[in-house]
Each structure stands twice: as structure tokens, then as C-alpha cells.
C-alpha positions as a printed Julia matrix, in Angstrom:
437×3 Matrix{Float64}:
 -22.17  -69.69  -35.49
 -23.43  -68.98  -38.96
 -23.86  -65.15  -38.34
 -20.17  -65.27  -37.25
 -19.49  -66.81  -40.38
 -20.68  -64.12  -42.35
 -18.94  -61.47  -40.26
 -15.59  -62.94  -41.09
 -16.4   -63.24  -44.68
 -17.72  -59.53  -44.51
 -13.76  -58.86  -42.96
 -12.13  -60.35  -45.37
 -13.48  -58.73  -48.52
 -12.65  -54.92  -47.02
  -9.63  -54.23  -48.53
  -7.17  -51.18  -48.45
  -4.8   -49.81  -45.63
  -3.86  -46.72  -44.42
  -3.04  -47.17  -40.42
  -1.01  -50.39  -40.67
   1.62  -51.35  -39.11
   5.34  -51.27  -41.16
   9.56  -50.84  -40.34
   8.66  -47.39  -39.01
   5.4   -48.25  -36.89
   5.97  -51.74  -35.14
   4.23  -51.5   -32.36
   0.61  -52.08  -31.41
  -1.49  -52.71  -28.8
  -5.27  -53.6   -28.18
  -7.51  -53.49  -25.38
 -10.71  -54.18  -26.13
 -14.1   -57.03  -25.23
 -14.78  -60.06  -26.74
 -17.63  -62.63  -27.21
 -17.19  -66.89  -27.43
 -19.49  -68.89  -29.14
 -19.55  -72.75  -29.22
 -21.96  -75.47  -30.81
 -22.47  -76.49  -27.38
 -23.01  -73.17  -25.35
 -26.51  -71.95  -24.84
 -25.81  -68.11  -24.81
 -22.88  -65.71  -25.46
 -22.29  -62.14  -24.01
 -19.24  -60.22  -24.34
 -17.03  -59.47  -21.31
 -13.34  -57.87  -20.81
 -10.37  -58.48  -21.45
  -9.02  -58.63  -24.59
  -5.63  -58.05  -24.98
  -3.16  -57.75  -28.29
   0.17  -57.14  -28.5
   2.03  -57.59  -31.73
   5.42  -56.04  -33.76
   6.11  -55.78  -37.5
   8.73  -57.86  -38.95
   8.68  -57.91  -42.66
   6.6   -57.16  -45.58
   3.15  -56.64  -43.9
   3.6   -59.19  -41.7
   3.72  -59.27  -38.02
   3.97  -61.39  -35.02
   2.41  -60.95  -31.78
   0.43  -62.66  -29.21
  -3.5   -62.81  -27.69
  -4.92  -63.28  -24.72
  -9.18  -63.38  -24.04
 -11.04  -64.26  -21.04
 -14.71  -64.92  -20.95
 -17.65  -66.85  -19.24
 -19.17  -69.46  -21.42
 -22.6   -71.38  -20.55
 -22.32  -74.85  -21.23
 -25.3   -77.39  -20.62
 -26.44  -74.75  -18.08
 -23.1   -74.93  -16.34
 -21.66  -71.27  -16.75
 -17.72  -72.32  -17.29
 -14.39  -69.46  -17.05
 -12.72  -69.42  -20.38
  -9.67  -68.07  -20.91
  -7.35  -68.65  -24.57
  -3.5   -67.58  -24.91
  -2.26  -67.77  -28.57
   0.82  -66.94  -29.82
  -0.04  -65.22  -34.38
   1.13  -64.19  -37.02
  -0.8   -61.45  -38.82
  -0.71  -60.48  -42.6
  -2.21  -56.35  -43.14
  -4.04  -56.53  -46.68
  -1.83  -53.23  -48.6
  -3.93  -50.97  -50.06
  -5.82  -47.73  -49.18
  -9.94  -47.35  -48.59
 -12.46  -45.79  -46.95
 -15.43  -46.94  -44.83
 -17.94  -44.37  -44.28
 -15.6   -41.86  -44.64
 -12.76  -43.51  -42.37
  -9.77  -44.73  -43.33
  -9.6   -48.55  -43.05
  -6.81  -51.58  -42.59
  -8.15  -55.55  -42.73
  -6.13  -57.93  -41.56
  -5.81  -61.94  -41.49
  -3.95  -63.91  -38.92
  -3.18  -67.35  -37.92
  -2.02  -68.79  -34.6
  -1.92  -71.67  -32.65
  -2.53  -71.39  -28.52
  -4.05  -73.05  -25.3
  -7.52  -72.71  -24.45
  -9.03  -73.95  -20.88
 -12.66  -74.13  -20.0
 -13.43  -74.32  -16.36
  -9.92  -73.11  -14.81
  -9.2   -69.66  -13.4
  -5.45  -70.31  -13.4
  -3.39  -70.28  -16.34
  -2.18  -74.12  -17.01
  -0.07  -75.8   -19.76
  -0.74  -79.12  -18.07
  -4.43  -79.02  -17.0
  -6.72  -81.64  -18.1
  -8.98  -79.08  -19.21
  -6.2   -77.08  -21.33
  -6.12  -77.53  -24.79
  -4.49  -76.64  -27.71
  -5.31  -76.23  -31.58
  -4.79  -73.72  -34.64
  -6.56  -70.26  -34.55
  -7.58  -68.44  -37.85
  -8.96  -64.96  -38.39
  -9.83  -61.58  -39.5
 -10.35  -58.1   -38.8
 -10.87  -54.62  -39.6
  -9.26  -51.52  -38.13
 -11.04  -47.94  -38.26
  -8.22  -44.99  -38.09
  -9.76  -42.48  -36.17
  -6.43  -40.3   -35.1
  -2.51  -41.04  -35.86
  -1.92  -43.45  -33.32
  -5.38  -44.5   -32.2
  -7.66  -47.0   -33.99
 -11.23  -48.67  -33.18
 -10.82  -52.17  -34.26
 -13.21  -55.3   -35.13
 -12.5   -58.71  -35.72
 -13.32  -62.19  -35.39
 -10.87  -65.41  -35.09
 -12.2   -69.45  -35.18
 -10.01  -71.53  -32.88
 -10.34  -75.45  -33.74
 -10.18  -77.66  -30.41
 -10.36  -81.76  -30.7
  -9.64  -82.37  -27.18
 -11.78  -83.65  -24.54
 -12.5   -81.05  -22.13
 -12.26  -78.57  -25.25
 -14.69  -77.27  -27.77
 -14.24  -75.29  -31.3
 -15.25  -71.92  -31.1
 -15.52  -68.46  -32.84
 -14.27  -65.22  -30.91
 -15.63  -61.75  -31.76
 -13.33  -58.87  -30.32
 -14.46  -55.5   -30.62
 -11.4   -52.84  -29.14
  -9.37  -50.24  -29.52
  -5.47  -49.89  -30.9
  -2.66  -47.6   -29.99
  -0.09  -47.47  -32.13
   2.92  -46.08  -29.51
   5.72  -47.23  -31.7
   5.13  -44.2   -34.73
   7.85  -44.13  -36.54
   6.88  -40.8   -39.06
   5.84  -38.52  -36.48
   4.84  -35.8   -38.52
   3.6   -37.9   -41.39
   5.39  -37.24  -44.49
   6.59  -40.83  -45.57
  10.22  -40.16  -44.14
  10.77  -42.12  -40.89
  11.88  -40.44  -37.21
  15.64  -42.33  -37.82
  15.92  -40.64  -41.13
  14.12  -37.63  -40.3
  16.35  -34.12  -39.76
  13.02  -32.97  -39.15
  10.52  -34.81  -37.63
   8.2   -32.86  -35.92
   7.76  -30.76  -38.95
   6.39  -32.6   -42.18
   8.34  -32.01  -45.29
  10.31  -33.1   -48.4
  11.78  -36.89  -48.76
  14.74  -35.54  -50.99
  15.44  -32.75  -48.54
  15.4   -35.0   -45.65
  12.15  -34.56  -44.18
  12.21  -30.99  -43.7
   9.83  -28.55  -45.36
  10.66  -25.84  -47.85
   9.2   -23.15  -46.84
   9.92  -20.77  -49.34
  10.47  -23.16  -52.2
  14.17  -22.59  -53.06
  15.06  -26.11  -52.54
  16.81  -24.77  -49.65
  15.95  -27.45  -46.56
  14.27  -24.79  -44.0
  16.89  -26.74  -41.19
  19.73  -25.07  -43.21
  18.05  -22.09  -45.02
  19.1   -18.69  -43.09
  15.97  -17.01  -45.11
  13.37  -19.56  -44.59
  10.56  -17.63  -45.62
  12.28  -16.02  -48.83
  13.29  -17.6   -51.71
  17.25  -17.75  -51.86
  20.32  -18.9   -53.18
  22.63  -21.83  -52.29
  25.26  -19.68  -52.2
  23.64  -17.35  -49.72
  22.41  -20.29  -47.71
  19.08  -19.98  -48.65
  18.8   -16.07  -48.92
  18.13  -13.94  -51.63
  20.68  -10.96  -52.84
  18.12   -8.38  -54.3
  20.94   -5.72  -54.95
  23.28   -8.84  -57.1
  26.24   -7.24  -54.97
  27.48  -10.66  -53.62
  26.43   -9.92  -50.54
  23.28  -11.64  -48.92
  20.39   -9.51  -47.6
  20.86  -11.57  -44.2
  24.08   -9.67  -43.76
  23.86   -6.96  -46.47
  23.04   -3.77  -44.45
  21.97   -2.05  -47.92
  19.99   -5.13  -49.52
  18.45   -2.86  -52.45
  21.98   -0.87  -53.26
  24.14   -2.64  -54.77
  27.83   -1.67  -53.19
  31.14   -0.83  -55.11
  34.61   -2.29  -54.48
  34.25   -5.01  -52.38
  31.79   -3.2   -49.9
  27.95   -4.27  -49.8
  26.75   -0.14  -49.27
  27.03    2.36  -52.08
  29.3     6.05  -51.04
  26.64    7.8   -53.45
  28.55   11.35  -52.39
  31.66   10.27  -52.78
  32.81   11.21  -49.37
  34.38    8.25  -48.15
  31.66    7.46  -46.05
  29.21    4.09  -46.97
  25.38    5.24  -47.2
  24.73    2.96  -44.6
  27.08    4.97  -42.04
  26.28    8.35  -43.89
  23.91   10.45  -41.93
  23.29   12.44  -45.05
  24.23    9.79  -47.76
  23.62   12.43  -50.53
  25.28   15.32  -49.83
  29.37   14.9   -49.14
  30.41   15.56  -45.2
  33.22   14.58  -42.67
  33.08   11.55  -41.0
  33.24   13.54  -37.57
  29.71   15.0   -38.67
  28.29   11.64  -39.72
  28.57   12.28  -43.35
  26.71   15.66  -43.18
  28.03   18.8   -44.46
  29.05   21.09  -41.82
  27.72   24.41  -41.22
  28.72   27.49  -42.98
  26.98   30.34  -42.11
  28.35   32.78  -44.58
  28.47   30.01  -46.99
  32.24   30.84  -47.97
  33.25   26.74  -48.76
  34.87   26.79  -44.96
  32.49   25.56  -42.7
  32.1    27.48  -39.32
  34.12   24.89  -37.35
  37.43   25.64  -39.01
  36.34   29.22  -40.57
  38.06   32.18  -38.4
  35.72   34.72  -39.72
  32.21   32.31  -39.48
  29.96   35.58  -40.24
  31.61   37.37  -43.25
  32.64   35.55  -46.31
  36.04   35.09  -46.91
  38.92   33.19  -49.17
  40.15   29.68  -48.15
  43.28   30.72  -48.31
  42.88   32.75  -45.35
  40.8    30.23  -42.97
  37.79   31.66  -44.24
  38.54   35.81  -43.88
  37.83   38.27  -46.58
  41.52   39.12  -48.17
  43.79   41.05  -46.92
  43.19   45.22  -46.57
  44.51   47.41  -48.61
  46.87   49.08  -45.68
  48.01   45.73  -44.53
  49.22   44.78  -47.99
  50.57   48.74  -48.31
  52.51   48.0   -44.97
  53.88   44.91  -46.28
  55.26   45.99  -49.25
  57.33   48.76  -47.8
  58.08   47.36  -44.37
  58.05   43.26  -44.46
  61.64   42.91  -43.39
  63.12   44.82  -40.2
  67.07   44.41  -40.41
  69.31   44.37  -37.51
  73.09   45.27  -36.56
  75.76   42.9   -36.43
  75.19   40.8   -33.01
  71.93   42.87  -32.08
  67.96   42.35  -31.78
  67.81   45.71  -30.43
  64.6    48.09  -32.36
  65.75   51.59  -33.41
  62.78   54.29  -33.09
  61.98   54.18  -36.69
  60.98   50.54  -36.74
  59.71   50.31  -33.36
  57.37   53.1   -35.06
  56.18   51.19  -38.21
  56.03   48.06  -35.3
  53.44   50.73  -33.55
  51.72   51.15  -37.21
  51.14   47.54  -37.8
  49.83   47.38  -34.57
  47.24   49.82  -35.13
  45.94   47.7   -38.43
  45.77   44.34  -36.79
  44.1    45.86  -34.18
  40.92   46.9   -36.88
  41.39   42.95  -38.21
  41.47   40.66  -35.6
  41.13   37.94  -37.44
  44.66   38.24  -39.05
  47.66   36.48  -37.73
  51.17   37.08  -38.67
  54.5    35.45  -38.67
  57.29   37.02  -37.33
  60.44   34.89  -39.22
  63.95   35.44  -37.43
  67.31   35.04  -39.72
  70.95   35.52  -39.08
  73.87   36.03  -41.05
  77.02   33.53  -41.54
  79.53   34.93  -38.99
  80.06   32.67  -35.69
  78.62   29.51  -34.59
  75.35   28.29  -36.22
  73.87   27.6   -32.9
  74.12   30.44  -31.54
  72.92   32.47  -34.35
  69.71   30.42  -34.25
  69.33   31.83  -30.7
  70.05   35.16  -32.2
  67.69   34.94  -34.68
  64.75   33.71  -31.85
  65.5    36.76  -30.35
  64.91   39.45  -33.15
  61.66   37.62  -34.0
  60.62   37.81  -29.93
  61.5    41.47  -30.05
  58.92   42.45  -32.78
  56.25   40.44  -30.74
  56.97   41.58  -27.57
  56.81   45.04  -29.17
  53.11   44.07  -30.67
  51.9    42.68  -27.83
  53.09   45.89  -25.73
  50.77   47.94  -28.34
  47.78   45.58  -27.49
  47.65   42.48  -29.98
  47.48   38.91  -28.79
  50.0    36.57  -27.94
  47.71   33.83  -30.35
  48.4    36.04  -33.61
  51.64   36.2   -33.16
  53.95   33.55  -34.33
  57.57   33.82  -33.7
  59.84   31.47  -35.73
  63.46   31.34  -35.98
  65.93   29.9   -38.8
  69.57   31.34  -37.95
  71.84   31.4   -41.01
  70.17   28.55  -42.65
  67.54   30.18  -45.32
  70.15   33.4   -46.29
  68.24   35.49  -49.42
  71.38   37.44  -49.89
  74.54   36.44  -50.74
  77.73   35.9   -47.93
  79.55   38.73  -50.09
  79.98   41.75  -50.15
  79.45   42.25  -46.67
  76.8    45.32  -47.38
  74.59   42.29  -49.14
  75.56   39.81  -45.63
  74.05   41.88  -43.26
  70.84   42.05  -45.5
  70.7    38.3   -43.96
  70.48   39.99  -39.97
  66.23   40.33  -40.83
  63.32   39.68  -39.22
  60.42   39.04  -42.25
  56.73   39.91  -41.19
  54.28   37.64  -43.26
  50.67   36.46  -43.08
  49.99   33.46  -41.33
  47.72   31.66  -43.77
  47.22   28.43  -41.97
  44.69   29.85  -39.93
């Protein structure tokens, strides 16, 4: 009894707390052994069960219930013991250590039944007493919910049939009602993240990267941001976040988050060749150009010898074209005719022969009529005098593609209505070089 003594003492002066139970861990349960010593039994030996249930309530305090059954010898007489108390428990606040191990002491009161020499539970036995229980205890964390847990409890009995006695209960806790599961201070209810320890003033959720960004909202969790990026950085300061910024370390121009460093109206990040100015149909890039003329080979009628833009990429015009031109650009025609005369159907044959060395050239063939008679039907006229010169070039060999044949009837006169010898000047067919190769 005196030994039992000093154990609770020994309880009693531990002090500090660290697995205890609060608001956000109620719960806890003990199953453990226990040993009952009177002034009247000869021996004591400990024997199962133990069991503990008790919640949190308020300010350390907690109320739960006990339950013990034992054998205890009495005047050689070996009597079943069993004790059923109802207690309120107090955790002593505080943190410590015990051989490395985080402790919790404890003091509770109760008050309960005891019954020596009954196997049944009985509230109206002869041998069922009742009386006030006081005691102590220690609890050794050894993982977050699970604790190893000593104690001992003296339980005052002035009944007949009934003896005083001290209890020693050695057992383990769970704790199954954790609050905190990832145990940092900010409870599940509260939590936004509780499986992942982290920041009271961001919820409960960790910071990864330090922005004071909550990770649960930061798109760039691992990279220190901006609020008004959610959480990422914008390395280029273009207003546009590198989450979404296809060109995070060029800053873009004009609204756009991507640079058009040559100017072609294409964004670097859609530019094939971002520094050298090409079509979009060639992904940026600068089309080919064999003979390096400025016309690249795609639209350049002459790809293999240099030429002037002005004429899709072909050298300029030869000498005997431009000769030919200058005397015989215009063919005039008789009053209500597209007929040839010999004479031009011979320079005709003459053209034909220099196309023929320049294949590249094309020509138009412009049809005009004068002022007499309806204006529809000198439009017709005037389609047919341009038809006559190409049907005559294509009869000496050049190709229907060269040849364009336009007509404007008595719309685009160059001479004058009168005198009539300046009119029929307007009955032409004008021979020109088809520049829009």
C-alpha cells in the first residue's frame, strides 16, 4: 500500500503535455491490465481488463468512465472483483520529456460501484458498494494517436462487504478522435488542408514556395509568384503570367505576351524563324529565292535569272521588244472591222518571233472602239479586235497563258470624237506588257 503511495506521488509531480486530449482531439480510449491491492488481501497480481473511455469537454478537462476486473485473495478466499466508475479527469498543460518521450500526467476523480465476490454486474447486491475514486497517471506518446499509459487511482469503500483499495493500470491509448491530422495547430474543421501541414493564417495549407500564396490556390506552387498571377511569377513584367505566357522571358508588345522581333506580323512564338521576316504561309521563314532577286521562287516567273519586281521577277525588257513597242504598240482598225491587213498581221508575225526567245513575257492585248453606235455593241467590237491579234499569236506558236485579251469599247477614247481623222484613232487595239506576272 505504501509503495503505491509513492507511485502516485511520483505521477503527480511529472508535469508537461504534449498528447492530451483538447476541442480537436476528444476522444480516447484505453485497454490495458491492472493490479488491486487491499489492507486485507494477502497477494496482488495483475490481470485484464482494463477499460477507459473518456471525451474532452472544456479547458483540460474531460469526462469519461472506467471499468476493471480482477481476482483479489482475501483471508485465503480468492474473491472476483470488478469496479465501474463514472470521472472526471484534469490533463496537467505543459510540455516535457521522459527519457526522451513526450509525456502528459493527469489527475482524476470519480465516484463508482465496486463488488467483491459477484461475477454479475449489480447496483443492488449486498456485496456492491459505492465510494469516491481519486487518481493519477502518466501517458508516454509514442506515435500521433497511440500512447503507453501508467497510472494509479485509490477508491475509498466504508461498506460492509467492501474494502478501500489502490488500483495500478498499466495500458495503452488510442486517440481515434484527432482532430489536426497533419499536425500543424489548425484543426480538420478549419483545415483547407489537412492532410498536408501548413500555415494557421493561410488556412492550414503550406507555402510551398513562400509567396504567401496558399499552395490550395497558388497555380505556381513551387515558384514564387504574384497575387495577381495567382501565385505565379511574370519573369518578362509583360502582364502576362508564365503559367499562360508562351514567351515567359520576352516581354510582348501591344497587348500580346510574344515579341514580332522581325517585324513580320508573325509572334516569335508562332515564327518558325522569329529573326528573319517571312510569310505566314512559310511559318515566318523567308522564302526561297534562288537568284536572290527580292522575289522569292514561289511567285518569281524567272526563279533562275535575276530579274526586276516589276516584272514578277524577269530581267527587263529586251531591247527589240521595247524597239517593237515603240513603233508598233497600237494596231488601228476600219470603221466596223477587226479584220488584220498584211502589214500588221506581219509585225503580229514579228512580235511573235520575240516572245518566242522570252517566254517569260506576257502581254496585253487592250481592245477600244470609237463613239459611233450603241455602246454595247462596240464593247463586243472591241473583244473582237483584241481576240484577233491573239488568235493571230497563238497561230505563230505563243501560248494561250501570255496572252491577255481585254476589251473597253468606247469608254477609255485617247483621241478626241472630232475631227473624224482623230475618231477613228479610237478603232485600236494597244499591245502592252503584262506586269502583274
Amino acid at each position: 500500500m505504501k509503495n503505491h503511495a509513492i507511485s502516485l506521488l511520483l505521477l503527480i509531480c511529472f508535469s508537461g503535455s504534449v498528447y492530451s486530449q483538447n476541442e480537436e482531439n476528444p476522444w480516447l480510449l484505453e485497454f490495458g491490465i491492472n493490479s488491486v491491492n487491499t489492507e486485507e488481501s494477502d497477494q496482488t497480481s495483475y490481470r485484464l481488463p482494463t477499460l477507459s473511455l473518456s471525451r474532452y469537454i472544456f479547458n483540460n478537462f474531460s469526462v469519461g468512465i472506467n471499468y476493471s476486473e480482477n481476482d483479489v485473495n482475501l483471508s485465503n478466499e480468492n474473491l472476483y472483483y470488478y469496479s465501474l466508475d463514472g470521472i472526471i479527469k484534469y490533463n496537467i498543460p505543459g510540455e516535457s520529456k521522459f527519457l526522451g518521450v513526450d509525456t502528459n500526467p493527469y489527475l482524476y476523480a470519480g465516484y463508482g460501484l465496486s463488488n467483491f465476490g459477484e461475477s454479475d454486474i449489480s447496483f443492488a447486491s449486498k456485496n456492491t458498494s459505492y465510494g469516491p475514486t481519486f487518481g493519477a497517471g502518466i501517458d508516454f506518446q509514442i506515435s500521433k494517436n497511440i500512447a503507453l499509459s501508467t497510472g494509479i487511482s485509490y477508491k475509498a469503500l466504508d461498506e460492509k462487504n467492501a474494502y478501500s483499495n489502490l488500483q495500478h493500470v498499466v495500458g495503452i491509448k488510442f486517440n481515434f478522435g484527432k482532430g489536426d491530422s497533419d499536425g500543424d495547430g489548425v484543426p480538420d474543421k478549419k483545415d483547407q488542408c489537412p492532410d498536408l501541414p501548413g500555415l494557421s493564417e493561410l488556412g492550414g495549407c503550406p507555402d510551398s514556395d513562400g509567396d504567401g500564396i496558399s499552395d490550395l490556390i497558388d497555380q505556381c506552387p513551387n515558384r514564387p509568384g504574384l497575387n495577381s498571377m495567382e501565385g505565379c511569377p511574370d519573369s518578362d513584367g509583360d502582364g502576362f503570367s508564365d503559367l499562360t505566357d508562351p514567351c515567359p522571358n520576352n516581354a510582348g508588345k501591344n497587348g500580346e505576351p510574344c515579341p514580332d522581333s522581325d517585324g513580320d506580323g508573325l509572334n516569335d512564338n508562332l515564327d518558325n524563324c522569329p529573326n528573319v521576316a517571312g510569310p505566314e504561309s512559310n511559318g515566318g521563314c523567308k522564302l526561297p529565292d534562288i537568284d536572290n532577286d527580292g522575289v522569292p521562287n514561289i511567285n518569281d516567273n524567272c526563279p533562275n535569272e535575276a530579274g526586276d519586281k516589276e516584272l514578277g521577277g524577269c530581267p527587263k525588257l529586251p531591247d527589240s521588244l521595247s524597239d517593237f513597242l515603240n513603233d508598233y504598240s497600237e494596231f488601228f482598225f476600219d470603221f466596223d472591222s477587226y479584220e488584220l491587213n498584211q502589214i500588221q498581221k506581219s509585225n503580229i508575225f514579228n512580235l511573235s518571233k520575240i516572245l518566242n526567245q522570252y517566254d517569260y513575257i506576257e502581254v496585253n492585248l487592250d481592245g477600244h472602239a470609237s463613239s459611233e453606235g450603241e455602246s454595247g455593241y462596240n464593247l463586243q467590237l472591241s473583244q473582237k479586235r483584241s481576240n484577233s491579234i491573239k488568235n493571230t499569236l497563238i497561230e505563230n506558236g505563243i501560248q494561250d497563258s501570255r496572252l491577255n485579251a481585254r476589251a473597253f469599247g468606247e469608254d477609255n477614247p485617247s483621241y478626241p470624237n472630232i475631227p473624224l481623222s482623230e475618231r477613228k484613232k479610237n478603232r485600236r487595239v494597244i499591245i502592252s506588257i503584262n506586269i502583274d506576272l
